[in-house]
C-alpha positions as CSV (number, residue, x, y, z in Angstrom):
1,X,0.0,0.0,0.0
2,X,1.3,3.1,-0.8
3,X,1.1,6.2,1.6
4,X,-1.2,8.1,-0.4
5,X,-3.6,5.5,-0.1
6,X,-3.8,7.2,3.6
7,X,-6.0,9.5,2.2
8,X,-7.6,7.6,-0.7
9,X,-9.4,4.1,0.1
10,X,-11.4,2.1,-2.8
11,X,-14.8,1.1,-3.0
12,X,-13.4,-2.3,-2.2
13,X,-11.2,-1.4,0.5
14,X,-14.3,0.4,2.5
15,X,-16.5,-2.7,1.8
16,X,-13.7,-5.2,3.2
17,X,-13.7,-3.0,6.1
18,X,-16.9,-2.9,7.3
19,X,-17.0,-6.3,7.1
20,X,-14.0,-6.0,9.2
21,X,-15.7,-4.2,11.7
22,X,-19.3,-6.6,11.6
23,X,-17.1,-9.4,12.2
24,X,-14.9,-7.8,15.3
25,X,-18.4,-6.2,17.1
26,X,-19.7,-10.6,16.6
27,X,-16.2,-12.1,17.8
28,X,-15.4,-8.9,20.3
29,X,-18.7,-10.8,22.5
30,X,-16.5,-14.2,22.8
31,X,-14.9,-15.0,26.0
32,X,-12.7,-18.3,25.1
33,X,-12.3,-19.2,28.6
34,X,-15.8,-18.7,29.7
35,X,-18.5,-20.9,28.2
36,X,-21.1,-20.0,26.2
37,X,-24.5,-20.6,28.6
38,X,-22.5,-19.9,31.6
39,X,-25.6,-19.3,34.3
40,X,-25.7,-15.3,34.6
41,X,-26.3,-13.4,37.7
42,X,-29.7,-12.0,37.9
43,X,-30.0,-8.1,37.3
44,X,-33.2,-6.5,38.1
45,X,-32.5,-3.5,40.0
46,X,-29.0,-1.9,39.7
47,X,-27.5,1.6,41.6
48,X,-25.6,4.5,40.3
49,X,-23.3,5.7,42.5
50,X,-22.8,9.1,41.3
51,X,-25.5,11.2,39.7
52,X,-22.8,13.6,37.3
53,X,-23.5,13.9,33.8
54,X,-21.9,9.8,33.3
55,X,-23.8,8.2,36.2
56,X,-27.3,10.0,35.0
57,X,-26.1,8.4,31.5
58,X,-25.7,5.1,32.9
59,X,-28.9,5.4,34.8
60,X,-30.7,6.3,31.2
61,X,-29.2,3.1,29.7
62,X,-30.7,0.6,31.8
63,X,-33.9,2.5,32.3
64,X,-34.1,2.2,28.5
65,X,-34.0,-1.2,28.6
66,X,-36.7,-1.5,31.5
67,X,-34.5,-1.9,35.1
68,X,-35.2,0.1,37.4
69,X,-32.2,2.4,38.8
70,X,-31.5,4.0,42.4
71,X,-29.5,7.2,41.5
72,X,-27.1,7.7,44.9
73,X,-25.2,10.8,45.1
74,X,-24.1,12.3,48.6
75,X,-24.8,16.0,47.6
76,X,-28.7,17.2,47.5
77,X,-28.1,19.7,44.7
78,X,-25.7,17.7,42.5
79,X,-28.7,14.8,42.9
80,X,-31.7,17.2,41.4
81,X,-28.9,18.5,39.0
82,X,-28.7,15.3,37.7
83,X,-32.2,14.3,37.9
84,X,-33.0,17.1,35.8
85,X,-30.8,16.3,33.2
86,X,-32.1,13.2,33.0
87,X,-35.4,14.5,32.8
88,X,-33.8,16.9,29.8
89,X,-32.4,14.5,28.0
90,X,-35.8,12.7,27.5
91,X,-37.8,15.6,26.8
92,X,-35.1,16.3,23.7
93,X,-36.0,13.2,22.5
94,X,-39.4,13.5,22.5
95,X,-39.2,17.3,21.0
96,X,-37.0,15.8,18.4
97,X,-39.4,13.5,17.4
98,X,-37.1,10.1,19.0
99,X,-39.2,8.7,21.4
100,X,-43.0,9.0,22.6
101,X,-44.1,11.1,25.8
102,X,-45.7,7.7,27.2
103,X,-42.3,6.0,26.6
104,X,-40.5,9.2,28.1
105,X,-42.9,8.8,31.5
106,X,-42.3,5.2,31.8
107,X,-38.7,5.3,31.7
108,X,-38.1,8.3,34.4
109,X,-40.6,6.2,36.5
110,X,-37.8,3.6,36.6
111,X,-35.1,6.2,38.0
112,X,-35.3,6.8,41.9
113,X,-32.7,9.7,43.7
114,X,-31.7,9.1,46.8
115,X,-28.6,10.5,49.4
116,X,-28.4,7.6,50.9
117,X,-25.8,4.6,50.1
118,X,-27.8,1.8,52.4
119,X,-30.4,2.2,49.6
120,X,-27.9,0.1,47.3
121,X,-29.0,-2.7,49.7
122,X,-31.7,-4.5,47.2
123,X,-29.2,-3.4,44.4
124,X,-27.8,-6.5,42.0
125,X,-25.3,-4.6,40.1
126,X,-23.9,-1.5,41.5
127,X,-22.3,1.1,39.1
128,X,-19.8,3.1,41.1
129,X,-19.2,6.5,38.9
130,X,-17.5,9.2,40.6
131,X,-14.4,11.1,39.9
132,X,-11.7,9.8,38.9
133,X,-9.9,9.5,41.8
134,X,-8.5,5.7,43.6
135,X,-9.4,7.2,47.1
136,X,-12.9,8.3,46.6
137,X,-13.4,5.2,45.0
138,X,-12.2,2.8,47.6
139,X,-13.9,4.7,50.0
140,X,-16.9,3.7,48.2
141,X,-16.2,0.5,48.0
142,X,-15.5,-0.1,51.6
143,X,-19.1,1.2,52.0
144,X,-20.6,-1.1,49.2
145,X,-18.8,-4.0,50.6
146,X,-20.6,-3.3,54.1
147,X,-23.7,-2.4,52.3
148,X,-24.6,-4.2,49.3
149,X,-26.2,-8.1,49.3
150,X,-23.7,-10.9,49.2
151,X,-23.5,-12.0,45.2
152,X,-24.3,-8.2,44.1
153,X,-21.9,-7.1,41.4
154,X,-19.8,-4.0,42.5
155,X,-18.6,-2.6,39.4
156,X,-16.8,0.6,39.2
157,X,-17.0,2.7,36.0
158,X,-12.8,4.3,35.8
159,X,-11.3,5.0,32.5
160,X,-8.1,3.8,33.8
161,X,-7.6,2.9,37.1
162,X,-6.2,-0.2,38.8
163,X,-9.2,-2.0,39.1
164,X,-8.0,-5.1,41.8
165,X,-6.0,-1.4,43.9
166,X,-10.3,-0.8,44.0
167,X,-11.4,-4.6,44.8
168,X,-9.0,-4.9,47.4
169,X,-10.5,-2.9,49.8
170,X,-13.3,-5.5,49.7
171,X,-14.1,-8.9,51.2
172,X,-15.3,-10.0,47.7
173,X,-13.0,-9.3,45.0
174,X,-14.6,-12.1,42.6
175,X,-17.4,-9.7,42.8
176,X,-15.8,-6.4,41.5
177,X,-15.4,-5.3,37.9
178,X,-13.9,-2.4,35.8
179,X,-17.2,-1.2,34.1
180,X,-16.1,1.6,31.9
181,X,-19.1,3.4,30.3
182,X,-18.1,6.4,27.5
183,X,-19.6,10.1,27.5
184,X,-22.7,10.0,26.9
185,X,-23.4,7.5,28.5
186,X,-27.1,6.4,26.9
187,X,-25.7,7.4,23.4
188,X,-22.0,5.6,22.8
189,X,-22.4,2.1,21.7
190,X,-18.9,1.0,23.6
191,X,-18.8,-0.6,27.1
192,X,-14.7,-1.8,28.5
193,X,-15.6,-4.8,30.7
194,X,-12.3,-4.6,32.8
195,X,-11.2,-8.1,34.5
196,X,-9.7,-8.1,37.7
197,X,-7.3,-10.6,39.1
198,X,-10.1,-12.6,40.5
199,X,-13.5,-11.3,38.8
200,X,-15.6,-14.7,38.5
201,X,-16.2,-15.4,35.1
202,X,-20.0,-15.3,35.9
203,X,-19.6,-12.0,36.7
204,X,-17.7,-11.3,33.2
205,X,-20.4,-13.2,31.5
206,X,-23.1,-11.1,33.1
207,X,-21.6,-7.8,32.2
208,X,-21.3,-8.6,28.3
209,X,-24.8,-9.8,28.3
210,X,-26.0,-6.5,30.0
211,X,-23.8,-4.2,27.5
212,X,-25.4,-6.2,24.5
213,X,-29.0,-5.7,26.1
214,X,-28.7,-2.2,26.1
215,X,-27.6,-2.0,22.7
216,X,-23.8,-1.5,23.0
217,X,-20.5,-3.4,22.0
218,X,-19.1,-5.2,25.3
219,X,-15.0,-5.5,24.6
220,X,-13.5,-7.4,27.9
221,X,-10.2,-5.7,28.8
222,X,-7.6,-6.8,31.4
223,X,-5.9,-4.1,33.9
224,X,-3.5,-1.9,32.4
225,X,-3.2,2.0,32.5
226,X,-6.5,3.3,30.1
227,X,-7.3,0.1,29.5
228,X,-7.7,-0.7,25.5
229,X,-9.0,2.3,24.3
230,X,-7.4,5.1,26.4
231,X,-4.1,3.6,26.3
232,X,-3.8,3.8,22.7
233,X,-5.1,7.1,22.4
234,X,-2.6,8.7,25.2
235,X,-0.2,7.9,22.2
236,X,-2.0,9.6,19.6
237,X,-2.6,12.2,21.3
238,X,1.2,12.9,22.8
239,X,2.7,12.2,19.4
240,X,-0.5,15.2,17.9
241,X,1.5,17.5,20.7
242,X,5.0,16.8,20.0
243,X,3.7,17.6,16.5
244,X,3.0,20.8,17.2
245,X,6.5,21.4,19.2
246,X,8.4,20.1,15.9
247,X,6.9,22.5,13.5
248,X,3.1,21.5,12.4
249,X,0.6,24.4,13.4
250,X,-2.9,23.1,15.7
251,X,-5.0,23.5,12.2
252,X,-2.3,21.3,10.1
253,X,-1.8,18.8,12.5
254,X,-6.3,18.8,12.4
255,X,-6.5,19.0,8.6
256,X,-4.0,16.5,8.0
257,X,-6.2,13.8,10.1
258,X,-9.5,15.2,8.7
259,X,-8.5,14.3,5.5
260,X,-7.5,11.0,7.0
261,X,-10.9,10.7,7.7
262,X,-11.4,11.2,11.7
263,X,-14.8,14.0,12.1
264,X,-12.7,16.5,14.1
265,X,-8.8,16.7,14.5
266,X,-7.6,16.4,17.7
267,X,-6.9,20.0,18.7
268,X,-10.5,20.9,17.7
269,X,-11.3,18.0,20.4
270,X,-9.4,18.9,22.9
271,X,-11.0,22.5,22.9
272,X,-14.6,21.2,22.9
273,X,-13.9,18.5,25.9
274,X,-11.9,21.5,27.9
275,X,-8.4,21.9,27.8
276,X,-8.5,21.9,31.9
277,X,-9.4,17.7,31.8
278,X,-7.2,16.0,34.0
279,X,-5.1,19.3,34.5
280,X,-5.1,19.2,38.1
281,X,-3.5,15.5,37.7
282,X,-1.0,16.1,35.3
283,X,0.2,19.1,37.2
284,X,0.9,16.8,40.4
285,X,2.6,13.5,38.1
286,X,4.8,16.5,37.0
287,X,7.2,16.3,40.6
288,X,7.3,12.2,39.9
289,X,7.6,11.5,36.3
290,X,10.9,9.8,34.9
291,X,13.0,12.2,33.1
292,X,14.3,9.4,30.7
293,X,11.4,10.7,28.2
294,X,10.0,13.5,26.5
295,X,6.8,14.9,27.8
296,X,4.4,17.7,26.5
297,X,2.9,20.2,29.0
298,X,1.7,23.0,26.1
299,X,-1.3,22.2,27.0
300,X,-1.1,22.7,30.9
301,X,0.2,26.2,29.7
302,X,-2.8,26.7,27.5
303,X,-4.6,26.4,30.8
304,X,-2.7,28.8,33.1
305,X,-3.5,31.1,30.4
306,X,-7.0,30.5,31.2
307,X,-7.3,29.1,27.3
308,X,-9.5,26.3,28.2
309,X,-11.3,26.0,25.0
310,X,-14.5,26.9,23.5
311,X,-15.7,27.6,27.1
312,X,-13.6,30.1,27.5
313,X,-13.5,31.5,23.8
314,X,-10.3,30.7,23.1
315,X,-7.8,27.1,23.5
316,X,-5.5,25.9,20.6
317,X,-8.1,28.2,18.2
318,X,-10.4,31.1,18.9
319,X,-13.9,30.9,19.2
320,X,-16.5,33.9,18.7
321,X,-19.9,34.2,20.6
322,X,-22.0,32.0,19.9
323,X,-20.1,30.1,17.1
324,X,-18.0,26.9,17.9
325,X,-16.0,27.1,14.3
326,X,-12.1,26.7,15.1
327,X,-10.5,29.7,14.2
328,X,-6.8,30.2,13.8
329,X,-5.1,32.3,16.5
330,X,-1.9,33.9,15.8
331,X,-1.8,34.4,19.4
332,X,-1.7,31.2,19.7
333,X,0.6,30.0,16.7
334,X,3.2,33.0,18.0
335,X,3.0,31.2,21.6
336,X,3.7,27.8,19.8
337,X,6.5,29.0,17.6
338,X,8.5,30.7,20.6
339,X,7.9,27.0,22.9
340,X,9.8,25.0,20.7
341,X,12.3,28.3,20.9
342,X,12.7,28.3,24.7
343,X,13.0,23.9,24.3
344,X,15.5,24.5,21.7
345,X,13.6,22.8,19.0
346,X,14.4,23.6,15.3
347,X,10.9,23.6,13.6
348,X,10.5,22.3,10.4
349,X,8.1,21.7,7.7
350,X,6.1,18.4,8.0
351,X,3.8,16.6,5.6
352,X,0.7,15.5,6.1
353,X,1.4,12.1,5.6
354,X,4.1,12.6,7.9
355,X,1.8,13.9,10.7
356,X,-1.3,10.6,10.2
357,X,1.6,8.5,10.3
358,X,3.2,9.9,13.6
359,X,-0.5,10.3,15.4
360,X,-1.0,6.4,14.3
361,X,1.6,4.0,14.6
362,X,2.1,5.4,18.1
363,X,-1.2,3.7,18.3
364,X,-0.4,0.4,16.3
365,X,2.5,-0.4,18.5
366,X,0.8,0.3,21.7
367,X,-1.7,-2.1,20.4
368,X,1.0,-5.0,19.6
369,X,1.6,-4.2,23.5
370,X,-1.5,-4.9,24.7
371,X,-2.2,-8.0,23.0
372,X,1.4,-9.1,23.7
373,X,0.0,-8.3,27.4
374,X,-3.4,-10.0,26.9
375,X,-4.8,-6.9,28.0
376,X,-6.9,-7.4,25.0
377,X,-7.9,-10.8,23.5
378,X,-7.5,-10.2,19.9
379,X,-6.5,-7.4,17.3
380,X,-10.2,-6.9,16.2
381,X,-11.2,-6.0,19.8
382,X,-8.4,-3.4,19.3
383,X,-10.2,-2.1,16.3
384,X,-14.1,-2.1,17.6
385,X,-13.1,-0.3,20.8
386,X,-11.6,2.6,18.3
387,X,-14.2,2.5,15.6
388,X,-17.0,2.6,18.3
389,X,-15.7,4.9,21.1
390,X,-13.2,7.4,19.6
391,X,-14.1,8.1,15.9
392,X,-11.7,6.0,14.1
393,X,-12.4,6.3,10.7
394,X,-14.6,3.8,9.6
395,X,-13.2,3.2,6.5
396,X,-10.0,2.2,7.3
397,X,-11.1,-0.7,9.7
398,X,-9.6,0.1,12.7
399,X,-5.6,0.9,13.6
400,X,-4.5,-2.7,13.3
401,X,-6.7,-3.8,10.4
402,X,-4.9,-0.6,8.9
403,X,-1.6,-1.7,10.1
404,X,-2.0,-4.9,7.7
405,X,-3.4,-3.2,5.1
406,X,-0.4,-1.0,5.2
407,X,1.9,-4.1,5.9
408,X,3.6,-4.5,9.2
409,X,6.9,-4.4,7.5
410,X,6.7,-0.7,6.3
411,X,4.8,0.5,10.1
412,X,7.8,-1.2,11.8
413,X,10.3,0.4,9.3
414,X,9.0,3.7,10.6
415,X,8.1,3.2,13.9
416,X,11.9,1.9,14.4
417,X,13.0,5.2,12.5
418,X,11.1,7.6,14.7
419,X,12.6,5.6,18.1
420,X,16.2,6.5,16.6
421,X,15.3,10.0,16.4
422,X,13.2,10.4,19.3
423,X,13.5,7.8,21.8
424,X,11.0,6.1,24.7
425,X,7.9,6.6,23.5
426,X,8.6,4.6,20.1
427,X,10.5,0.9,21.4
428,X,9.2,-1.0,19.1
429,X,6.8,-3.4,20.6
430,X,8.2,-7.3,20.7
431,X,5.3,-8.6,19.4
432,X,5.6,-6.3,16.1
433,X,8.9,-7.1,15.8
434,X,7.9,-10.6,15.6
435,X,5.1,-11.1,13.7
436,X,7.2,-8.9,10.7
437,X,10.3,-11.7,11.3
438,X,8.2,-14.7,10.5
439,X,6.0,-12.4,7.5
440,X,2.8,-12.3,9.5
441,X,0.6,-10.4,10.3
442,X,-1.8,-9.3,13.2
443,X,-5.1,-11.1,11.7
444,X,-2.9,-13.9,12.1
445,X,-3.1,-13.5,15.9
């Protein structure tokens, strides 16, 4: 394949990939070590811990499929907050023509707020979703432990956290699962079932059977920082800032992966979602990280010049009232420009091709990693998670379907070329470096 075929797929090629990507959401169900007909647990009434914008979403999903929900959150006005948007959320649908007002009343009838965590007691399934903090969260689960009926599934809903650091606070840890919902929560079709070290397999079973019932794709993942799908895009999105410190402009590096076919680039994204996510975090790893790597912190600078985005008007573009087209900034670009000055970087000119290929085979090995690792069971889970939860392009298949396509050969070539040059971040994962020594490739796997 040649690299302009990046940007240009055939008829062919887009009907070979979405039969790609029928095939991985049918296999991405299958457990190989758990039977199929393993006895489920029963789930008739579940609890949301956590009534924010993702636990109200969670709450909406299994409403939709007829359980009823407790909503739990400690604070009285974050409760009717969420409540309400709930409420919101429905009405929409009806305005809009999606659902019918009868349909719309039976469903909130299903959702009940409470402040009180003993009211998980009758619970089956218990959706912890709080912030995203290992403290709160064990907290929590020393309470469910206490609280909830013996055999209840206690699953919490991080996007990366060590799930068995959150089970071992509890007298059950066969009981406790990663259950990692995306934003919104009653509109994305993915669902991470994260096993822990000793989830029973009934409780795995139970999980993908409830993600298929409420219409999403259930992709079983095993502990590792972000999971599947948050681990790989750490690397496209690092590599998207290093861009930017090299030479490429915030509207290049966003045209160039337009064109590759992604809705939005990922500077555009990162002003929508708030450029102040996970700030407060990154700004206290900063004292503890190794200095054996390169790391990016433009955008924590964004943010201490209160350039948070479109809610602030202005983040890596410039917003006016009451439009949320990306604008170029020359404010902005001039900032860029004099970062890579102070971190004595020599910008330079870099294709497009050059900037897809940089944003994804960070990606592609990271995925070789994690199926090296058996954090995920197969290449094809690999691809659903990123054509259902983060706006792959549909067309190419998925990053490793792409990497074949490509051939693993010419992804290794560069991904071995970019760790000369820049180090860490681009060791070449084993597995790659295997499967291109025997001529083989990852649908092999």
């Amino acid at each position: 394949m040649s690299t302009t075929d990046l940007f240009a797929v055939s008829e062919t090629e887009r009907e070979r990939a979405a039969l790609h990507a029928k095939s991985a959401a049918t296999e991405a169900g299958r457990v190989p070590d758990i039977p199929e007909g393993t006895a489920l647990r029963p789930v008739h009434r579940v609890a949301v811990i956590g009534a924010g914008t993702m636990g109200g979403g969670i709450a909406m999903s299994l409403a939709n499929i007829g359980i009823p929900v407790t909503l739990i959150d400690a604070n009285p006005q974050g409760l009717e907050r969420g409540l309400q948007r709930v409420r919101d959320n429905y009405d929409g649908s009806v305005s809009r023509g999606k659902l019918e007002a009868a349909e719309r009343d039976r469903r909130l009838a299903l959702i009940t707020g409470s402040l009180q965590m003993a009211d998980v007691k009758d619970a089956d399934l218990v959706i912890e979703a709080v912030f995203e903090d290992i403290g709160l969260k064990q907290d929590i689960f020393r309470q469910l432990d206490r609280l909830a009926k013996p055999g209840a599934i206690l699953a919490t809903n991080t996007s990366g956290l060590d799930v068995d650091e959150i089970a071992s606070v509890t007298s059950r840890p066969q009981d406790v699962v990663g259950a990692h919902f995306f934003s919104p929560a009653h509109v994305m079709k993915l669902l991470e079932v994260v096993r822990a070290a000793v989830t029973a397999p009934d409780v795995i079973a139970t999980l993908m059977d409830l993600g298929r019932r409420m219409g999403k794709i259930a992709v079983l993942a095993r502990i590792y920082p972000g999971f599947i799908g948050n681990a790989l895009f750490r690397n496209y999105t690092r590599e998207a800032h290093f861009l930017v410190e090299d030479g490429a402009l915030p509207h290049e590096v966003d045209a160039a992966l337009k064109k590759f076919g992604y809705a939005m680039g990922i500077f555009a994204v990162h002003d929508m979602a708030g450029n102040d996510v996970g700030y407060q975090t990154r700004k206290a790893q900063m004292a503890t990280r190794p200095n054996d790597r390169r790391w990016n912190d433009l955008i924590l600078k964004l943010c201490d010049q209160g350039r948070l985005g479109q809610k602030s008007g202005k983040g890596w573009y410039r917003y006016e009232e009451g439009d949320r087209t990306p604008k170029r900034d020359p404010e902005l670009e001039q900032f860029v420009i004099e970062e890579s000055g102070r971190m004595g970087i020599q910008r330079q000119q870099i294709s497009e091709h050059e900037i897809v290929k940089r944003c994804l085979y960070g990606m592609i090995n990271e995925g070789a990693k994690l199926l090296e690792q058996r954090v995920a069971l197969r290449p094809s889970d690999i691809d659903i998670v990123y054509l259902t939860g983060y706006g792959f392009p549909a067309h190419h298949g998925g990053p490793m379907y792409l990497a074949d396509r490509i051939g693993l050969a010419s992804v290794l070539a560069d991904i071995q070329r970019y760790n000369a040059r820049d180090g860490f971040w681009w060791r070449p994962a084993p597995l790659l470096e295997r499967l291109v020594e025997e001529n083989r490739r990852f649908a092999d796997l």
